[in-house]
C-alpha positions in Angstrom: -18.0 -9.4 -0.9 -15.1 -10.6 1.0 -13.6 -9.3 3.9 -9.9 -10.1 4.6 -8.5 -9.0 8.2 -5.0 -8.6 8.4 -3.0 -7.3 11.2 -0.2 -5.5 10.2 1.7 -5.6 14.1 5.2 -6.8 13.9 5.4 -7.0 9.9 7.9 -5.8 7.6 6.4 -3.1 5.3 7.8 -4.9 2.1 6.5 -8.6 3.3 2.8 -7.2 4.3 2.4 -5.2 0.7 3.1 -8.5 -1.2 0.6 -10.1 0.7 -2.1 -7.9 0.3 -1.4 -7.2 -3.1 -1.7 -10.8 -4.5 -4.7 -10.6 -2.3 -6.1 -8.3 -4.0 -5.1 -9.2 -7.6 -7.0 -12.8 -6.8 -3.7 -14.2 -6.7 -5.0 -16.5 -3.7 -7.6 -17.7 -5.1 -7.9 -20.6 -7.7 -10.1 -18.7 -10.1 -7.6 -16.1 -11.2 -8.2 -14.3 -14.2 -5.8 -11.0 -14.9 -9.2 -9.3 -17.0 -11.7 -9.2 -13.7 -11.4 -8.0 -10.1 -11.8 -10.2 -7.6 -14.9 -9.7 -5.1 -12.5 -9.3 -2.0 -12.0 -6.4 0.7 -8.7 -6.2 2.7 -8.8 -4.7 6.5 -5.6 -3.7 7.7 -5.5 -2.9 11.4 -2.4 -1.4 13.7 -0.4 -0.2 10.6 1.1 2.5 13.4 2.8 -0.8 14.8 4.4 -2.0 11.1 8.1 -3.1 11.9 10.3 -0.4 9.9 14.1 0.0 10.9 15.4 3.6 11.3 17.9 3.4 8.7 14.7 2.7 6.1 12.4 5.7 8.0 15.7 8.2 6.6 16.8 6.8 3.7 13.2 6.1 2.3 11.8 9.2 0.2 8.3 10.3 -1.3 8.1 12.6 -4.2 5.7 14.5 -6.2 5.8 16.6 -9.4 3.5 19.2 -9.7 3.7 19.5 -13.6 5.5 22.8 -13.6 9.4 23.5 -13.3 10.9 23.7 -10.1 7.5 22.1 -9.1 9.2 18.6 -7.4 8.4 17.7 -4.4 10.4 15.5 -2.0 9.6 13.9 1.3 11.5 11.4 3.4 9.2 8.8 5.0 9.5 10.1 8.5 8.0 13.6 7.5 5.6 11.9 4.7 4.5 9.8 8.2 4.0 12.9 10.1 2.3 14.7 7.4 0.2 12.3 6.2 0.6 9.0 8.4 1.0 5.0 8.3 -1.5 4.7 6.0 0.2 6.4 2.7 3.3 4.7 3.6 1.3 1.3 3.2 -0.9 2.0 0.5 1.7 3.8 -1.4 3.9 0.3 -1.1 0.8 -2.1 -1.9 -0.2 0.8 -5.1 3.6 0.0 -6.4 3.2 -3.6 -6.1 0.1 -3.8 -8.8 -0.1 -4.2 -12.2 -0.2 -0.6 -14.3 -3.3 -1.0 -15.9 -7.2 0.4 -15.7 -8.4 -2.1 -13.0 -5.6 -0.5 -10.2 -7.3 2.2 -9.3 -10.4 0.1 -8.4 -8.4 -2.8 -6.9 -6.9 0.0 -4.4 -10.5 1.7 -3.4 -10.6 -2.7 -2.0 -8.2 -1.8 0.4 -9.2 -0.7 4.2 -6.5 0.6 6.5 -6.8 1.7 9.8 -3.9 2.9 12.3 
């Protein structure tokens, strides 16, 4: 398998979770197929250091539903960062950026970050 470092200092959050997304759809590659995952591994390292402006960090929110009423859930990135750290915030991004089908779920077990 491939290994693909990327170092996420300086980037925008937006511009880094296209990249790693057609990365890991096989969108760089010239044997793209939609059907098959590509043998590839992305390594994200200083996601801490991603370049997000404060008017994004407030504005920005998380939410979850637990199934039952009353049972939503809503976070604003800053606290979903404290609670949970740089790493949802960029997975969460790069999960919204791939194709809705069965082979998501394994395309996003590919994908490596460290803070």
């Amino acid at each position: 398998m491939k290994h693909v470092n990327i170092d996420a200092d300086g980037q925008k959050l937006g511009h880094l979770a296209v990249k790693i997304s057609d990365i890991l759809n096989g969108k760089n590659t010239a044997e793209f197929t939609k059907n098959k995952v590509p043998e590839v591994c992305v390594v994200v390292k200083n996601c801490s250091k991603l370049d997000i402006s404060n008017k994004k960090m407030k504005a920005t929110e998380y939410q979850r539903y637990s199934g039952y009423p009353g049972g939503r859930k809503v976070r604003t990135m800053v606290e979903e960062i404290q609670v949970n750290g740089f790493e949802s915030i960029l997975r969460s991004a790069v999960s919204g950026m791939l194709p809705k089908n069965r082979l998501k779920s394994i395309k996003l077990r590919r994908l490596q970050i460290s803070e």
